[in-house]
C-alpha positions in Angstrom: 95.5 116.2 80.0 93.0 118.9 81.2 93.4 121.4 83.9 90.6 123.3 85.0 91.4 126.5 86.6 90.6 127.7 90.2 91.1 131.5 89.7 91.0 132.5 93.1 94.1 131.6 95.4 93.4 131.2 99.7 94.9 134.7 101.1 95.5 136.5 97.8 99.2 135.1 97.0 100.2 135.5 93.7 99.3 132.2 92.5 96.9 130.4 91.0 95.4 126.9 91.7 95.3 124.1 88.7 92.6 120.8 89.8 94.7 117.7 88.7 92.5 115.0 88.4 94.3 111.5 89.4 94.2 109.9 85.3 96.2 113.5 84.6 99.5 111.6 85.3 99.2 109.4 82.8 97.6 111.8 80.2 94.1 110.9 80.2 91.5 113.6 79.7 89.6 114.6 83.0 85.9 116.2 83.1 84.3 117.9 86.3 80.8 119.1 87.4 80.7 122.7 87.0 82.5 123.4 83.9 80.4 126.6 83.2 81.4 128.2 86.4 84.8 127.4 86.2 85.0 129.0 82.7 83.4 131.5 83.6 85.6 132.4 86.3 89.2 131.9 84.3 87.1 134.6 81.3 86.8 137.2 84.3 90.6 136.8 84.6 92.6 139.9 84.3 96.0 138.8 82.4 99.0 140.3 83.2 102.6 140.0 81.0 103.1 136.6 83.1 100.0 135.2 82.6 98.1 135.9 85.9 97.7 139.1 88.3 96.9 139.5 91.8 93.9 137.5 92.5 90.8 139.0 95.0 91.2 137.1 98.6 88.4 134.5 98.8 88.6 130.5 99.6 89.5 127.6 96.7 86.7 127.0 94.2 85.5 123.4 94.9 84.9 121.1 91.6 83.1 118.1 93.1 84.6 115.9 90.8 87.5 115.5 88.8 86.5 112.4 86.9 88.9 110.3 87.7 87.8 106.8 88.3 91.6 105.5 88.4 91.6 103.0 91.4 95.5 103.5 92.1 95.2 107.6 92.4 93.6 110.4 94.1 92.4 113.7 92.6 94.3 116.7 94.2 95.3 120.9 93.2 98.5 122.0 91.6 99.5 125.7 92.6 100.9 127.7 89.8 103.3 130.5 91.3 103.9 133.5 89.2 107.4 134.9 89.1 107.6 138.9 90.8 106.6 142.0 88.8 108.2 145.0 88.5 105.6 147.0 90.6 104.8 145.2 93.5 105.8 146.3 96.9 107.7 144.0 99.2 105.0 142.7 101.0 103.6 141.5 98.0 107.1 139.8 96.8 106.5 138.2 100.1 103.5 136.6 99.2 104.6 135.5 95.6 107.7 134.1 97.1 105.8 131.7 99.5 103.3 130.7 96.6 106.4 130.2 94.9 107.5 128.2 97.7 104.0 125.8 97.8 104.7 124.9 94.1 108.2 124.5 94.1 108.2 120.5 94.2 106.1 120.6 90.8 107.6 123.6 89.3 111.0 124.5 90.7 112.0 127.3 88.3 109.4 130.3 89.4 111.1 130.4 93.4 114.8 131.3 92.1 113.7 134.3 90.5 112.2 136.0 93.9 115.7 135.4 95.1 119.0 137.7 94.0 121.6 136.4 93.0 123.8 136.0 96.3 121.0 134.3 97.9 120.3 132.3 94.8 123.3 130.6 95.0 123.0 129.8 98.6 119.3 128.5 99.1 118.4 125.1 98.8 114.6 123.3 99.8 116.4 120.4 101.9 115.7 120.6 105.4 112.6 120.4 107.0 109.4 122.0 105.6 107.8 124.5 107.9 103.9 124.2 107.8 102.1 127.8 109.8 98.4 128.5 109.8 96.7 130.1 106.6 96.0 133.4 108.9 99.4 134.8 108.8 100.0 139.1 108.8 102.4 141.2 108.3 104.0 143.5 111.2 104.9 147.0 110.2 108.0 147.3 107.7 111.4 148.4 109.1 113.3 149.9 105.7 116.9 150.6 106.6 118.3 152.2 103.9 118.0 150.1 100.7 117.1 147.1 102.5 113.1 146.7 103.8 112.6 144.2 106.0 109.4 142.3 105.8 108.4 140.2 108.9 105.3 137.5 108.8 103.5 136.3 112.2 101.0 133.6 113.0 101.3 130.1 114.5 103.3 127.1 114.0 101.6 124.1 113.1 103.9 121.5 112.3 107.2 120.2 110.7 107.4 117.9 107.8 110.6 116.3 108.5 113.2 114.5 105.3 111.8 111.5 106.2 108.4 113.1 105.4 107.5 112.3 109.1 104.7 114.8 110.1 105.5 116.8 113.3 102.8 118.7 115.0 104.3 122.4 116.9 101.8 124.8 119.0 103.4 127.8 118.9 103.3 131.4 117.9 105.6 131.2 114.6 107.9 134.7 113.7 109.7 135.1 110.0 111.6 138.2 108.7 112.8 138.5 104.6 115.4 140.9 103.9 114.8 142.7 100.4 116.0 144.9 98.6 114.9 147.2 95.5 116.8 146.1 91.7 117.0 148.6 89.7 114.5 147.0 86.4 113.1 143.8 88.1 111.2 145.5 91.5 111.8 143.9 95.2 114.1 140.5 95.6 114.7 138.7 98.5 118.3 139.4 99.5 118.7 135.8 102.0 116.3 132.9 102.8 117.0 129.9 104.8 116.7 127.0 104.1 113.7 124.9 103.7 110.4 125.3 102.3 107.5 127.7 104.4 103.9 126.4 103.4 100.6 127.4 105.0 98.3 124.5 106.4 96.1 124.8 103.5 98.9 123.9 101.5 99.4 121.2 103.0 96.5 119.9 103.2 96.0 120.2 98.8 99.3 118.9 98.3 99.8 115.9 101.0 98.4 113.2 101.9 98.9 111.7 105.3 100.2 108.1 104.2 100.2 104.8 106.8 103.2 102.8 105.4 104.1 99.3 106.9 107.0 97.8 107.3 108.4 94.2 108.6 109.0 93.5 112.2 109.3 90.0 114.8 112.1 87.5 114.9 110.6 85.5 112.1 110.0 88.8 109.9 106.0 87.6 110.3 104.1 91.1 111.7 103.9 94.6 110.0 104.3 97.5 111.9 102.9 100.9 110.6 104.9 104.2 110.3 102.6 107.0 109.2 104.0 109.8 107.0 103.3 112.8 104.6 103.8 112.6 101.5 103.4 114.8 98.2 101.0 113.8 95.3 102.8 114.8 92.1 101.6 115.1 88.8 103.8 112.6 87.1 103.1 110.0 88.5 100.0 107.8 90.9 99.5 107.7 94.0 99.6 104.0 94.1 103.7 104.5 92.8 104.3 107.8 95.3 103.3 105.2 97.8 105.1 102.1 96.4 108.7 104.4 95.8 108.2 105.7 99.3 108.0 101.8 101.2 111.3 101.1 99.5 113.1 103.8 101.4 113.9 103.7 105.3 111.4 104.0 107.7 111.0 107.4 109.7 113.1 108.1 112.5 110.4 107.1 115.1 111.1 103.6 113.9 114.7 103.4 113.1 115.9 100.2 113.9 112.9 98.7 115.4 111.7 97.2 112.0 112.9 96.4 108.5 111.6 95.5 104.7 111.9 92.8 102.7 112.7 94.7 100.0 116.4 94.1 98.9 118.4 97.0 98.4 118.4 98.0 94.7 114.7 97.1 93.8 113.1 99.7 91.8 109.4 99.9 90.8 109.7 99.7 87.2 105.9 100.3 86.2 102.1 100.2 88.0 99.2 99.3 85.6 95.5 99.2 86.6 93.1 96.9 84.5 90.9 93.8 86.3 93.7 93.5 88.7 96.6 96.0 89.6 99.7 94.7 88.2 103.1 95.9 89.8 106.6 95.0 87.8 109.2 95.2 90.3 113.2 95.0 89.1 116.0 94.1 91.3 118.3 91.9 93.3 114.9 89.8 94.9 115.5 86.2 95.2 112.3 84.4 93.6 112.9 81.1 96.0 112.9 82.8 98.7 109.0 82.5 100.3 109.3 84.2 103.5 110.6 87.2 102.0 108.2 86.6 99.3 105.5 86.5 102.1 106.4 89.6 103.2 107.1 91.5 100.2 103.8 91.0 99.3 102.1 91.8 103.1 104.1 95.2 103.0 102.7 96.0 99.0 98.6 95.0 100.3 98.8 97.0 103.6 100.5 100.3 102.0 98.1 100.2 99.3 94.6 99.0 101.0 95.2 100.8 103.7 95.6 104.1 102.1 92.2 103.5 100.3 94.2 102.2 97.0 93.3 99.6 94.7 91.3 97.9 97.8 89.4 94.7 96.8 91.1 94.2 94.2 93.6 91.2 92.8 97.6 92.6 93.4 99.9 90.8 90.4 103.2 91.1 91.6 105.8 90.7 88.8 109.8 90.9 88.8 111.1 92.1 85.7 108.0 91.1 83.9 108.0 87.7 84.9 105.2 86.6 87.5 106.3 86.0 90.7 103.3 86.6 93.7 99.8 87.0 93.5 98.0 88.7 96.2 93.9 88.1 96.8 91.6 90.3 98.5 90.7 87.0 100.9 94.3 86.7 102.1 94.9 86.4 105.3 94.7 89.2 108.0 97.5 88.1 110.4 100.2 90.4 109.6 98.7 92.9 112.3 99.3 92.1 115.5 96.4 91.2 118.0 94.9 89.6 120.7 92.1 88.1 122.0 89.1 90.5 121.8 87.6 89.6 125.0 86.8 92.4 127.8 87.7 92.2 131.7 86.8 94.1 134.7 87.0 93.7 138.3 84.8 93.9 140.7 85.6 93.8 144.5 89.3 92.5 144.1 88.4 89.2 141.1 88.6 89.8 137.4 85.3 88.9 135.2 85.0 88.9 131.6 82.2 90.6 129.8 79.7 89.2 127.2 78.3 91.1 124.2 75.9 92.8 126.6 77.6 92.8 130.2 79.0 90.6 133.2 79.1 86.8 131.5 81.7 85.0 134.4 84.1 85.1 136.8 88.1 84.0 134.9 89.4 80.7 136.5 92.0 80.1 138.7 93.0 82.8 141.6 92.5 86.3 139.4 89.1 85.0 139.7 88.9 84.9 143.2 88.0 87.9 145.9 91.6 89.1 147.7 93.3 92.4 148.5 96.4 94.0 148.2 96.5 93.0 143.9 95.7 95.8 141.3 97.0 97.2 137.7 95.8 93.7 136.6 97.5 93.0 132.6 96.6 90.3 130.5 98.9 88.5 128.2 98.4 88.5 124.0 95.8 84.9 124.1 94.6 85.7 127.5 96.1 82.6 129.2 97.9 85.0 132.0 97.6 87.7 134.2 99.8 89.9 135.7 99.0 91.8 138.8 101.0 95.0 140.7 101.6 94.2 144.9 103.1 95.9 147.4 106.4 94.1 146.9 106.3 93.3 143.5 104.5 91.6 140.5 103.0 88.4 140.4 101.4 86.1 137.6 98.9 83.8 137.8 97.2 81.4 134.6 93.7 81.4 134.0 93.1 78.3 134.8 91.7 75.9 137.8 94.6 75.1 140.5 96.8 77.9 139.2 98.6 80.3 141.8 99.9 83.7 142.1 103.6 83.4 142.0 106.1 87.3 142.1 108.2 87.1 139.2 109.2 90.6 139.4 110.3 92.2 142.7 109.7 95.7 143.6 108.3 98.3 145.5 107.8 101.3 143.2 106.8 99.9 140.1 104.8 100.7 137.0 101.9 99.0 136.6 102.9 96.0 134.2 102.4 95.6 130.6 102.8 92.2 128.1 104.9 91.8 125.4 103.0 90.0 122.2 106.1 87.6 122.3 105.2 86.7 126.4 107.3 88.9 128.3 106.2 90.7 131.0 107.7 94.6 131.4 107.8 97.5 133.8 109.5 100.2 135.4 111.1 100.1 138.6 110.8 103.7 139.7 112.8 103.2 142.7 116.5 101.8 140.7 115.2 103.6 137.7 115.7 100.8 135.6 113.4 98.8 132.7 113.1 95.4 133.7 111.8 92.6 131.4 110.5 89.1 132.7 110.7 86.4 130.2 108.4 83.0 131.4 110.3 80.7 129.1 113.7 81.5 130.1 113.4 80.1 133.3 115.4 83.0 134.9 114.1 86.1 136.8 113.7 89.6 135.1 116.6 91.4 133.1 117.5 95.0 132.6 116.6 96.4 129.4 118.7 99.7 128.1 116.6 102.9 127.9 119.0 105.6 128.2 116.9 108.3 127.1 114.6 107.7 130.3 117.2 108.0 132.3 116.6 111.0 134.6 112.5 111.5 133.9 110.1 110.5 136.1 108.1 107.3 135.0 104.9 106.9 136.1 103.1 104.5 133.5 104.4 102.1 130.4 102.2 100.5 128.1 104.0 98.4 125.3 101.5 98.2 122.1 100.0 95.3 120.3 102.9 95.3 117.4 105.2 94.5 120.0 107.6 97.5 118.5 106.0 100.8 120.0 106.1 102.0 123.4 103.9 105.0 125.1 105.8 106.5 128.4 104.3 108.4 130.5 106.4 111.2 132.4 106.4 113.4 135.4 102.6 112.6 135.7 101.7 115.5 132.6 103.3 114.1 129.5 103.5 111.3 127.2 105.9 110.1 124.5 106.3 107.4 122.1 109.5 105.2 122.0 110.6 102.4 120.0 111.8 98.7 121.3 114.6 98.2 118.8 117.2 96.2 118.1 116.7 92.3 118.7 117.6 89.6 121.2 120.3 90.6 123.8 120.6 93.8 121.9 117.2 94.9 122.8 116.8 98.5 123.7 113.8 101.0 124.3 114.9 104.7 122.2 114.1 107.1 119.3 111.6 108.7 122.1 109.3 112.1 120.4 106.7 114.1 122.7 103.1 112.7 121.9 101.5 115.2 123.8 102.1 117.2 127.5 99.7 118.7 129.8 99.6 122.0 131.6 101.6 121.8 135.2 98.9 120.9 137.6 97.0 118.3 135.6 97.5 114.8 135.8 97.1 112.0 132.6 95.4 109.4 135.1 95.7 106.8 132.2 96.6 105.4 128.9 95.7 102.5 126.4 96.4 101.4 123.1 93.4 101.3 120.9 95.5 99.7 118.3 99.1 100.1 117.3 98.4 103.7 116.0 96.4 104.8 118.2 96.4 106.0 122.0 93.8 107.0 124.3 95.2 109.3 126.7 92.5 110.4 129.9 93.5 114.0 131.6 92.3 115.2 134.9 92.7 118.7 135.2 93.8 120.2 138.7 90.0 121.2 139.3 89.1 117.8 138.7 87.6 117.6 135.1 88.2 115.2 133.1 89.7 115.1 129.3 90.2 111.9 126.6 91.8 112.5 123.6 92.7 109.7 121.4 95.8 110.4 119.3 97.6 109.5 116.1 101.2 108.6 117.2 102.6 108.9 113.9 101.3 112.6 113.3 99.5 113.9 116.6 96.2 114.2 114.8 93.9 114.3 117.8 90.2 113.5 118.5 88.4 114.6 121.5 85.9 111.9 122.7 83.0 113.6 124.6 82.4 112.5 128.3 79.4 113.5 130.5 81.4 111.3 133.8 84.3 111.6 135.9 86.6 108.4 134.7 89.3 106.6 136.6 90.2 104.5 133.3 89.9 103.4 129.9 90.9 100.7 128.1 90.8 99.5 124.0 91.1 97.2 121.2 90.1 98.6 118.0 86.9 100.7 117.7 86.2 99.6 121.2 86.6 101.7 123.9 85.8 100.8 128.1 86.0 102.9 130.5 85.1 102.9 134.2 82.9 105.8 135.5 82.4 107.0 139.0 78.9 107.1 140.4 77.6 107.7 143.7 77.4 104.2 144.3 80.9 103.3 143.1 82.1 102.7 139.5 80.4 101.7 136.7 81.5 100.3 133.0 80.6 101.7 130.4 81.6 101.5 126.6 81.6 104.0 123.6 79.4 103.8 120.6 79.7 103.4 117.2 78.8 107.2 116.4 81.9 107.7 119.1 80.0 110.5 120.8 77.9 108.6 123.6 78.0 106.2 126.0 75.8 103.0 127.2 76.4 101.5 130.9 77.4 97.5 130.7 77.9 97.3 134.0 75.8 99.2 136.5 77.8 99.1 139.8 80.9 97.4 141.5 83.1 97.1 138.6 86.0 98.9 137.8 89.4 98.9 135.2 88.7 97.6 132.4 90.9 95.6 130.6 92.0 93.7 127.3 94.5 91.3 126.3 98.0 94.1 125.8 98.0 97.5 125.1 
């Protein structure tokens, strides 16, 4: 194993930065472009007694390449704290201490030693990591005594909860370490709480955000994703960090709402790489069992290919040793939820669907014809039904000749609706504030469904996403969050609600769509009327702005496709994103408005 090492460390912490390259933990030897430099740099180093001194302020020294050409891994940088020296001042101590802190997971022995021994016996890393901006300073010391007191300032950026869920915070960020001087051994830090502090560029060597799936639907037949952060260690592959990870419980965002098919007490007993990546599983898993089988080996291909891992490639599944599944890169893609990919619009009161290119019909049946009074129009998972918002309730109609609008949902202050993959029809009914679930194939009219955590907030909009697990709420016109539908059958319940993202008092998010089940579009109109959309990770809140040149009234998605309707001075207009996600082409040049797909 050979690490080649980056001898300048971001903000001058006492630490140093090691490249691990991904074949490093398995103990393969590991070559990278610009040796000479490197070496160079680690011969300029001035040694101290520990190995390494305080190190000049500049950025990470990038090696293009680590060498690694292991398929189930990814290259990343191992900090290597120093423990404190005798003559550095507290602030200083400071800065070793959170180095200390950003390589504690691979090296827990270095952290202790900042700490004396009252506060030594008390810390502990559980609890949740605290991630601030690399810009951090230092306010003026307060020394009382014996004691100094050393206080760091910048911005929150996130949390990393236990169950490495990833949880953005905006907000200035405030820290104060008590030390004090021991006689022989310099500054130690006299109390810490709990928990690790790491910068953002910590982070961001050390994690890697991670989409993991897990099993959801009656007939355990549809993955659901659950994005997290997890820490690349040196011991072992990224492939197996991902693989130990799935067997544990989902975040709390999804807590309830989905399962695995992993039995409790299966362990991951090895993870080879040759023509095909071979997995030896151990544990209670019944080999005759083919649904769970099914599924076992859906959840493996997902959290692997989707993370960039060992894609296109054969997956050998064994259980203790012995063959038991064998997954192809041709398999079957139905484990994700979807719909029909067709586009709608309307225009003067009917629905149309759209071609490759623009307007290619008018849908059959009464959505196709011109009427007042119906808006808010939802189509169902194969596109076979509409649902439509009135003044006294919600009605459905098929797409088809002879069909008829018929209210299956009575109302006069409700959400606009929003389909279920499994058929149902949902809203909120502002007025009882109540969520109300229409089932077509039970042959009875809606039912309540328990949402306790809504009750008291004012719910504007409700869009149920195409895994048929998530749900995006919008609240008192400036803020969204992300619930969960869990629990099954007459048990069903919409909880484990988290903020997505709010707006400032004054501005109004005129709409939302899922682009997929990890993704939402959310379109902000600020109170002097200009127009923001952001689409958003909601299983970390990473955000990307999508530029706009018009004023929008709505959007709507299905994958990398985005519609939106644009106002113009002769009405409204459609017009769809590109591919380089940065402009615009019309599709329809006038009389159309609110686009639509099949859910989300």
């Amino acid at each position: 194993m050979v690490w080649w090492h980056d001898a300048v460390a971001a903000r001058g912490r006492l630490a140093t930065v090691w490249w691990l390259g991904a074949a490093a933990a398995r103990g393969r030897r590991v070559r990278a472009r610009r040796l000479g430099a490197v070496a160079a740099i680690v011969a300029a180093m001035v040694l101290a007694g520990s190995g390494c001194t305080v190190i000049p302020v500049t950025g990470p020294l990038t090696v293009n390449e680590t060498g690694s050409s292991d398929p189930l891994s990814k290259p990343f940088q191992r900090m290597i704290a120093i423990p404190p020296q005798r003559t550095w001042g507290p602030e200083d101590t400071v800065r070793g201490l959170q180095a200390a802190m950003a390589a504690y997971a691979d090296d827990p022995s270095i952290l202790p030693k900042y700490l004396t021994p009252e506060a030594r016996a008390k810390w502990n890393a559980s609890g949740p990591v605290t991630v601030i901006e690399d810009g951090y300073e230092f306010a003026p010391r307060d020394g009382t005594g014996s004691v100094e007191k050393v206080t760091l300032k910048g911005r929150w950026v996130a949390k990393i909860k236990e169950d490495d869920s990833y949880v953005p915070t905006a907000a200035p960020w405030e820290g104060t370490f008590e030390l004090v001087k021991v006689e022989g051994e310099g500054y130690l830090v006299k109390s810490l709480p709990n928990g690790l502090l790491l910068t953002n560029s910590d982070v961001t060597r050390a994690y890697r955000a991670t989409n993991l799936y897990y099993v959801a639907g009656p007939a355990h037949d549809r993955l659901v994703v659950d994005r997290v952060r997890l820490r690349l260690k040196p011991t072992e592959t990224y492939a197996q960090t991902i693989l130990e990870r799935l067997l544990k419980s989902p975040t709390a965002a999804l807590q309830g709402a989905v399962t695995t098919s992993f039995p409790p007490g299966t362990k991951i007993e090895s993870i080879r790489s040759e023509e095909r990546v071979m997995i030896n599983l151990s544990g209670p898993i019944d080999i005759l069992d083919l649904t769970a089988e099914a599924a076992l080996k859906a959840q493996i291909r997902y959290s692997l290919n989707k993370n960039e891992i060992a894609k296109g490639r054969v997956i050998e599944i064994q259980v203790d040793g012995e063959p038991y599944s064998i997954d192809r890169p041709d398999s079957d893609d139905d484990w994700l939820a979807g719909g029909s990919d067709t586009a709608y619009y309307v225009s003067k009161g009917a629905v149309h669907y759209m071609g490759k290119d623009g307007p290619a019909g008018t849908v059959p049946g009464p959505a196709g014809e011109q009427r007042e009074g119906y808006s808010a129009f939802a189509l169902s998972k194969d596109g076979s039904q509409i649902a439509a918002r009135t003044s006294t309730g919600i009605s459905v109609a098929g797409l088809a000749a002879g069909g008829r609008w018929q209210e299956v949902i009575p109302g006069a202050k409700l959400t606009p609706p929003t389909w279920h993959q499994d058929g149902s029809l949902w809203t909120y009914d502002q007025q009882n504030a109540v969520l109300l679930r229409y089932n077509p194939s039970s042959g009875r009219g809606p039912e309540r469904v328990a949402a306790p955590q809504l009750r008291g907030l004012d719910v504007t909009q409700l869009r149920i996403a195409r895994d048929g697990v998530r749900v995006a709420v919008v609240t008192a016109k400036n803020t969204v969050q992300i619930g969960a539908l869990t629990g099954g059958a007459a048990g069903t319940m919409l909880g484990n609600f988290q903020f997505l993202t709010t707006t400032e008092v004054g501005n109004k998010i005129r709409d939302i769509a899922w682009s997929d089940s990890e993704h939402l579009l959310v379109l902000v109109e600020s109170k002097a009327g200009q127009m923001q959309l952001n689409e958003i990770n909601v299983g970390d809140g990473e955000v990307v702005g999508v530029p706009l040149k018009d004023e929008l009234q709505s959007v709507a998605a299905l994958d990398d496709r985005v519609l939106a309707a644009a106002t113009t001075d002769q009405g409204t207009k459609i017009i769809e994103l590109n591919q380089d996600r940065q402009t615009w082409t019309v599709k329809i040049e006038s009389d159309a408005s609110s686009p639509l797909f099949p859910l989300g």
